[in-house]
C-alpha positions as CSV (number, residue, x, y, z in Angstrom):
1,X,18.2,-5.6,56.7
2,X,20.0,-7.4,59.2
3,X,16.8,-7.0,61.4
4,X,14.5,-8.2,59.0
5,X,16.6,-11.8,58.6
6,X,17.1,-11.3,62.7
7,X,13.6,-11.2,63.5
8,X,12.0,-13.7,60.6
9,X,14.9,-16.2,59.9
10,X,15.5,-18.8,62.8
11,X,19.7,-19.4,62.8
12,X,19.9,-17.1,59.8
13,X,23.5,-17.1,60.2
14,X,23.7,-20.9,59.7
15,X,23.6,-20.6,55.6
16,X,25.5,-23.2,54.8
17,X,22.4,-25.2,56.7
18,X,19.9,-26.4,53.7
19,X,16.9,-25.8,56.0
20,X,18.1,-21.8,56.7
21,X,18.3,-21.2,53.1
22,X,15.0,-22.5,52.4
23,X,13.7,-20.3,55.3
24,X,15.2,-16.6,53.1
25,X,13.6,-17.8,50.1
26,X,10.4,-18.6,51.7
27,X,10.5,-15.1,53.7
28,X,11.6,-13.6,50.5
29,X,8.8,-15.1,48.1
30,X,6.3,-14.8,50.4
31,X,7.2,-11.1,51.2
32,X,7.0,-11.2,47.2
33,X,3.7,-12.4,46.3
34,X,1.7,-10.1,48.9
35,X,3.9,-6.9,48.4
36,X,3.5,-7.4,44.3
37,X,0.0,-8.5,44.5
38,X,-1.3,-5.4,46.0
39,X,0.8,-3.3,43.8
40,X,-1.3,-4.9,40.6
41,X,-4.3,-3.8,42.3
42,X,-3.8,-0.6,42.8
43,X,-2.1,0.7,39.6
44,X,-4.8,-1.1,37.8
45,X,-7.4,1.1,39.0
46,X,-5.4,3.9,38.7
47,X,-4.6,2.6,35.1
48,X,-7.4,1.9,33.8
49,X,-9.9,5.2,35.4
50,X,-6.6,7.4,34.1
51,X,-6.8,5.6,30.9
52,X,-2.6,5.3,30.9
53,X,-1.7,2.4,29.3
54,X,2.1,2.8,30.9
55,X,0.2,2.4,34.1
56,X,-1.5,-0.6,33.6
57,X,1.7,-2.4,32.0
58,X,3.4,-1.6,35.2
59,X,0.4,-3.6,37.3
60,X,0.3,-6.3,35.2
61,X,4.3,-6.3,35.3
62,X,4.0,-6.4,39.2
63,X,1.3,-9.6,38.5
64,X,4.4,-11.3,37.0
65,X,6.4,-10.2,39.5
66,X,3.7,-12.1,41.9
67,X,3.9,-14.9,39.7
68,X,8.2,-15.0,39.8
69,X,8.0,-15.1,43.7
70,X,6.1,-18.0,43.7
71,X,8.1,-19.8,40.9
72,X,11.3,-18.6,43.7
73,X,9.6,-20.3,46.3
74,X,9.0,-23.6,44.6
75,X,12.2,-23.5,43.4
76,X,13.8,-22.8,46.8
77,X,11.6,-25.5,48.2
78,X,12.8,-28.2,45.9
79,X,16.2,-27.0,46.2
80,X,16.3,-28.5,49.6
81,X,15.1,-31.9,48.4
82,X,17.6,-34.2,50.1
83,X,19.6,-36.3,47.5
84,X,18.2,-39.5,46.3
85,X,19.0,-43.2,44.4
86,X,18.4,-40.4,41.0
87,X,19.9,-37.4,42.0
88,X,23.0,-38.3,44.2
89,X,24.2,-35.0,43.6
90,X,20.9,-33.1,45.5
91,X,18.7,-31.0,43.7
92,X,20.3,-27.4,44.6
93,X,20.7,-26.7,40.8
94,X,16.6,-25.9,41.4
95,X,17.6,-22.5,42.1
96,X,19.3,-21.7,38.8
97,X,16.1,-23.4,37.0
98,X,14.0,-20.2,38.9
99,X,16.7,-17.7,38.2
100,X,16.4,-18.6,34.2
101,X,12.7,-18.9,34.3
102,X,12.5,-15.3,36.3
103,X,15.0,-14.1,34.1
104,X,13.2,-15.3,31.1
105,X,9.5,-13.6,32.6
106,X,11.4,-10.3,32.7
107,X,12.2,-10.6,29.1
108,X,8.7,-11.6,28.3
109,X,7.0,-8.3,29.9
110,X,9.4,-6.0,28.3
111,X,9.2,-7.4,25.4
112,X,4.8,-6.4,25.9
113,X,5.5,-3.4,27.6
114,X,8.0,-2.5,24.1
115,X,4.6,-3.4,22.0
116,X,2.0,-1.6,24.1
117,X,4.3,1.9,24.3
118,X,4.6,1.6,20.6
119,X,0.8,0.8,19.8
120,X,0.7,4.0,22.4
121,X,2.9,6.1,20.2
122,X,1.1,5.2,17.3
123,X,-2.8,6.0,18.9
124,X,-2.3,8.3,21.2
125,X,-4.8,9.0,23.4
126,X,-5.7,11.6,26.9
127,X,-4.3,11.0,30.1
128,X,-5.9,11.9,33.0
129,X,-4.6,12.6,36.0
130,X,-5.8,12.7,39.6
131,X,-4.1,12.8,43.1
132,X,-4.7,9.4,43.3
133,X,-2.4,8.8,40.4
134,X,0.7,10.2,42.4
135,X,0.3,8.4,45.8
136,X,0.1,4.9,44.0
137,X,3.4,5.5,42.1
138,X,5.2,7.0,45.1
139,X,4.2,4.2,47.2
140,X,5.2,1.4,44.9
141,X,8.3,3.2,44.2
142,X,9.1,2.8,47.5
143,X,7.9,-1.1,47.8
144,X,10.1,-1.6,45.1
145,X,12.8,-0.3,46.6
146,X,12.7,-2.2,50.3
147,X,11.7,-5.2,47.8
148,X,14.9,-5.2,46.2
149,X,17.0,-4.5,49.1
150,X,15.6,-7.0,50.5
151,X,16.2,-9.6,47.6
152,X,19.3,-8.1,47.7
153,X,20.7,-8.6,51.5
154,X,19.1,-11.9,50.9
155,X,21.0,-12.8,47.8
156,X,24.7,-12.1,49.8
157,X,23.6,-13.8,52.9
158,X,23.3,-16.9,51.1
159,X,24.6,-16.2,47.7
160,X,21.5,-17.1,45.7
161,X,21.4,-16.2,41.9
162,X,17.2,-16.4,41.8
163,X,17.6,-13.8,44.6
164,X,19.8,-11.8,42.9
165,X,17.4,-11.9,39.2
166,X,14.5,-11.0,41.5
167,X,16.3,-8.1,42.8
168,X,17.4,-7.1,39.5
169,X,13.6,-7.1,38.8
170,X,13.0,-4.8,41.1
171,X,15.5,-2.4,40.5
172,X,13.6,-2.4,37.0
173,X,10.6,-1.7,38.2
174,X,11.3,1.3,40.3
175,X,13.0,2.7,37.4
176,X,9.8,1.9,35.3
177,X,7.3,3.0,37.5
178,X,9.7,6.4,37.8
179,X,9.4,6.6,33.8
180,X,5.6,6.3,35.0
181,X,5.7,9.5,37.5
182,X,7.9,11.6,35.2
183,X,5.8,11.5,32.3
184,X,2.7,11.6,34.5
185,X,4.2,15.1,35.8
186,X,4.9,16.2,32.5
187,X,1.0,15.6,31.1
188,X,-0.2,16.9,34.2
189,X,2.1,20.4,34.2
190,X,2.3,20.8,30.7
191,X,-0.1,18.7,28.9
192,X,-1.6,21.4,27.2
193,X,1.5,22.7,25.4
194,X,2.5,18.5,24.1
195,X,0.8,17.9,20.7
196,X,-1.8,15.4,20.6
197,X,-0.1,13.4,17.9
198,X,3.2,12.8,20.9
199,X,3.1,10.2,23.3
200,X,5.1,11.2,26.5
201,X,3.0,8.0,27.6
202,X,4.6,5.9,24.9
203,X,8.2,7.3,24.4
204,X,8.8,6.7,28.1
205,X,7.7,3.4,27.9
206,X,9.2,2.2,25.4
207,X,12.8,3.7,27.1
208,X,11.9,1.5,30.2
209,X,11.3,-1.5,28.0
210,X,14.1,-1.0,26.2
211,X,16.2,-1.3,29.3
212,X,14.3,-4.0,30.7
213,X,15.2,-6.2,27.8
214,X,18.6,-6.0,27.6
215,X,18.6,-6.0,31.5
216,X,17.2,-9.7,31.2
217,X,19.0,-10.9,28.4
218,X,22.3,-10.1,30.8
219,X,20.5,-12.1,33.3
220,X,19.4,-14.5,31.4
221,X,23.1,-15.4,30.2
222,X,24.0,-15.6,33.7
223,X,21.5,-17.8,35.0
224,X,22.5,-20.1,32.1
225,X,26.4,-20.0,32.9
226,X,26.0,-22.6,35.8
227,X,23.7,-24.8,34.2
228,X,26.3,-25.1,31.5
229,X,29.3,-25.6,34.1
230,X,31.0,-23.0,34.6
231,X,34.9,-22.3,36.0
232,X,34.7,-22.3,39.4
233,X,35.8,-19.1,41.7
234,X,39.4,-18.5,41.7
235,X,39.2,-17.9,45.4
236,X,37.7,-21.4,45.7
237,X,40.4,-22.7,43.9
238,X,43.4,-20.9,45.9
239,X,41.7,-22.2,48.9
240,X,41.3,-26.3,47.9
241,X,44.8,-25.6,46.4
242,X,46.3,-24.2,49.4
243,X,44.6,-26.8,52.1
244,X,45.8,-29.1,50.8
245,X,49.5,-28.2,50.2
246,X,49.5,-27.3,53.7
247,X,49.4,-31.1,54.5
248,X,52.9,-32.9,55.6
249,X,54.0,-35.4,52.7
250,X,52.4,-32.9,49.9
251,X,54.2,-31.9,47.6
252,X,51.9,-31.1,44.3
253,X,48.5,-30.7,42.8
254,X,47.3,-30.6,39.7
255,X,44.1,-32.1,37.6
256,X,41.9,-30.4,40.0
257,X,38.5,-30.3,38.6
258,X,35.7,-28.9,40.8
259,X,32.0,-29.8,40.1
260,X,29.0,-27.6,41.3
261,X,25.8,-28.8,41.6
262,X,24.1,-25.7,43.5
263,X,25.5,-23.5,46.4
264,X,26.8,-25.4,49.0
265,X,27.2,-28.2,46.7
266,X,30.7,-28.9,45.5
267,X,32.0,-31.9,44.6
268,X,36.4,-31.6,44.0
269,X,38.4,-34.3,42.3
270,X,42.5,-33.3,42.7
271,X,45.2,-35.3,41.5
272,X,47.9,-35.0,44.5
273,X,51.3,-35.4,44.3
274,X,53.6,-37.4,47.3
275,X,57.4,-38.9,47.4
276,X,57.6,-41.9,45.9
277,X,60.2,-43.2,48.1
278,X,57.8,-42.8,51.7
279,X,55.9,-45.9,52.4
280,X,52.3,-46.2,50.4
281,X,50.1,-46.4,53.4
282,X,51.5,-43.5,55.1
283,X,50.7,-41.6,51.9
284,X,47.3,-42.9,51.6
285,X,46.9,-42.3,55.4
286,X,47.2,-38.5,54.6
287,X,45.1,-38.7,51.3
288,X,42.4,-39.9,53.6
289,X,42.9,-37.5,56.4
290,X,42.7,-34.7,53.7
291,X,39.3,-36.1,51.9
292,X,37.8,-36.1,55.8
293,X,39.0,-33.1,56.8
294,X,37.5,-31.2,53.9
295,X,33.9,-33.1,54.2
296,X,34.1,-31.6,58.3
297,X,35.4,-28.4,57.6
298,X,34.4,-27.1,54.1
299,X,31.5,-29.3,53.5
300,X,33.2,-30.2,50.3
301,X,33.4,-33.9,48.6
302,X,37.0,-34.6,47.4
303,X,37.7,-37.8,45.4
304,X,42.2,-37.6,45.7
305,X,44.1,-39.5,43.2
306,X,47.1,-40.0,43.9
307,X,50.6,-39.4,42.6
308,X,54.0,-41.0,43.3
309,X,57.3,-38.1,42.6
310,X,60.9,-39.3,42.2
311,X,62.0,-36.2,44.6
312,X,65.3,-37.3,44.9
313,X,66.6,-37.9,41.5
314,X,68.6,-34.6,40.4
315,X,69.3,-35.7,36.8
316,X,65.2,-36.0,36.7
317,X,64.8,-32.3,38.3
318,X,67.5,-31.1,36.4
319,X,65.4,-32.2,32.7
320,X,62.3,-30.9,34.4
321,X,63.4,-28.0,35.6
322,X,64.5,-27.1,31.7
323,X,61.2,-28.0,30.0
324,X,59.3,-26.2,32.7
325,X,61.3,-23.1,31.7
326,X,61.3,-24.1,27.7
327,X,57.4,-23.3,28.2
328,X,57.3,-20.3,30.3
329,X,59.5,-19.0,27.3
330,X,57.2,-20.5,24.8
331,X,53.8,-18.9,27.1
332,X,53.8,-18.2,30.4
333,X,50.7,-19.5,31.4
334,X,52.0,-23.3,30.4
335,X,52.7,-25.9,33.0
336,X,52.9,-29.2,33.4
337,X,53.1,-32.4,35.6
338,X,53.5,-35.9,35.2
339,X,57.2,-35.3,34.0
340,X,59.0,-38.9,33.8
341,X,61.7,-40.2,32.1
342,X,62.1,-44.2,30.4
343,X,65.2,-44.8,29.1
344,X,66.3,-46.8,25.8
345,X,69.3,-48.4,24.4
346,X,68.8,-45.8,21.2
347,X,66.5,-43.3,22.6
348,X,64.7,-41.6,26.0
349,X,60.9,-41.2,26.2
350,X,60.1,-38.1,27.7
351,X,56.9,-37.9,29.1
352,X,54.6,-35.3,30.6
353,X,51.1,-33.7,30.6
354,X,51.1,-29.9,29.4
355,X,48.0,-27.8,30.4
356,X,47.3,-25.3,27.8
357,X,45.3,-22.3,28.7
358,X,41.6,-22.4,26.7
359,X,42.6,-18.9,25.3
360,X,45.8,-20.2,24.0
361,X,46.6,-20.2,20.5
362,X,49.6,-22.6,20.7
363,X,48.8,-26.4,19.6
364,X,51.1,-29.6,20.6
365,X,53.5,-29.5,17.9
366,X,54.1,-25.9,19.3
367,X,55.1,-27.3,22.6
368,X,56.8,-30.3,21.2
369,X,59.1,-27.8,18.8
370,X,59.8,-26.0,21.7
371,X,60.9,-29.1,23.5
372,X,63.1,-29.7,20.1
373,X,65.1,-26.5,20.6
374,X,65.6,-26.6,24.4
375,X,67.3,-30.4,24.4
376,X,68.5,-30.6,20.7
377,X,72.2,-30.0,21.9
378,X,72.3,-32.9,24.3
379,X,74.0,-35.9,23.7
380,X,70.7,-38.1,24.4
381,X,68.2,-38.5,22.3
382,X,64.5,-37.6,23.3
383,X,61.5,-38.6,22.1
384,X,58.4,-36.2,23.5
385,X,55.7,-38.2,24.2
386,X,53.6,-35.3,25.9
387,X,49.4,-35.5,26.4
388,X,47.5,-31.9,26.4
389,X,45.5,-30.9,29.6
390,X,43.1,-27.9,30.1
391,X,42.9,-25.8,32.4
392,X,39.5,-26.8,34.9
393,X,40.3,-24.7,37.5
């Protein structure tokens, strides 16, 4: 497949380039519309002079299919749309519009191909079959599979969800259209033995459709995940994380928070943590070098607040150290940041931020009993003035 991007893609290694991208899904839908198009014809004819209603619910599938290709195309066309005064953010999330409403189509025609197979079962009626019959299916098998290969390779190269439901689409139709072939063998080598009141039409359609809705509903839910917002990879995270730890006067990050709005698209807010004792404009000197070096090498916005640390006060690491260790005993996946001490003449606030897991079952007063236990036997007395973070990352 590496040819086929080779040959019709100019730079198609340059995918992070808006203008490449476009250039798969425009290869991709238009290879879509044509391939699908002529499919339709054909198996209608066939359909509909065979009188097999399996048949013609696989051409007028393959019309949808036509129909998804060009709702991929629009939607990789306006995925390029540069950003403007209303969308500041670009208009990438375009492509998981047309994954959903591809997703979505799917359903629809198994839903149809479900009611025609049973209407099928119910009224049966003669097959016939002619030579004809068998190239048709054997060729559009074998569309549908380059198709999705296609779709596929395409999908990878520039990780594209609508590319990935219109690949799932076709992997449905080859196994439809082979539903098609078996049960056209079976009513052509034994369809005098099979009883007039059984289907084989019907009962293998209505095993395709069965699969082709629950197929879609699985792709429907994950077209809809990034709409929503959804966690982003942890390999992304590990990488922000570790960039910008490896930075001299770094010493922490938490709060980090990255937004998606479309592949290629990210937008990163970190809180980052420096000494509190080195000069402020040397720390903000980094903070910027960090925010441009990510824009010229990731392509990523990050918006870096940032955070002074008492690193030398050993009293300080000494209390932290102990409530860090009070929650790994309470649930290892606590942490927190923001740890800080005021001191009274009758009490010390200590402060922090906890970030609780969104699977945990623990609540604050958990964490604040815990706190309780670990520094009850101290001759100070704490008061736990702690705020609860999730997990965004």
């Amino acid at each position: 497949m590496k040819f086929i991007r080779k040959l019709l893609i100019k730079d198609y290694q340059d995918t992070k380039n808006p203008k490449v991208r476009f250039r798969y899904g425009l290869v991709a839908g238009v290879f879509g519309i044509i391939s699908n198009a002529l499919l339709c014809v054909f198996k209608l004819i066939v359909g509909i002079v065979g009188n097999s209603i399996t048949i013609v619910a696989d051409a007028i599938n393959n019309l949808s299919d036509a129909g998804s290709s060009v709702v991929t195309l629009v939607g990789f066309k306006l995925s390029a749309t540069p950003p403007d005064k209303d969308h500041p953010f670009g208009h990438a999330r375009y492509e998981y519009v047309t994954s959903l409403l591809v997703s979505v189509t799917v359903l629809f025609i198994g839903i149809l191909l479900l009611k025609s197979s049973i209407e099928k079962c119910i009224t049966p009626e003669a097959v016939s079959v002619s030579v004809y019959t068998y190239v048709v299916l054997g060729a559009a098998i074998a569309m549908k599979l380059v198709q999705m290969l296609i779709y596929l390779d395409f999908s990878k190269a520039i990780n594209s969800g609508a590319l990935k439901a219109s690949a799932a689409d076709s992997r449905n139709d080859v196994l439809a259209t082979v539903a098609v072939l078996i049960s056209t063998i079976v009513i052509d080598v034994a369809g005098d033995k099979i009883s007039p009141k059984v289907s084989v039409d019907g009962i293998m359609g209505i095993a395709v459709s069965a699969f082709i809705i629950v197929s879609s509903i699985l792709l429907i839910k994950e077209s809809i995940s990034p709409i929503l917002g959804e966690k982003p990879p942890k390999e992304l995270v590990d990488k922000i994380t570790a960039k910008i730890l490896s930075y001299d006067g770094v010493i922490g990050v938490h709060d980090l928070v990255v937004h998606s709005y479309g592949e290629n698209h990210c937008f990163v807010v970190a809180h980052v943590e420096v000494p509190q004792d080195v000069e402020i404009t040397k720390s903000h000197d980094v903070i910027d070098n960090i925010e441009h070096d990510f824009w010229n090498e990731m392509h990523v916005r990050i918006t870096i607040h940032m955070d002074p640390v008492d690193t030398k006060n050993e009293k300080l690491a000494e209390l932290k150290l102990r409530a860090q260790n009070a929650l790994a005993n309470l649930d290892e996946g606590l942490s927190l940041h923001d740890f800080r001490i005021v001191s009274g003449q009758t009490h010390t606030n200590m402060l922090f931020d906890v970030v609780i897991p969104y699977d945990s079952k623990l609540s604050l007063g958990d964490v604040k009993n815990a706190m309780k236990r670990e520094f009850a036997n101290d001759h100070v007395k704490y008061f736990f003035v702690i705020d609860v973070d999730r997990k965004m990352s």
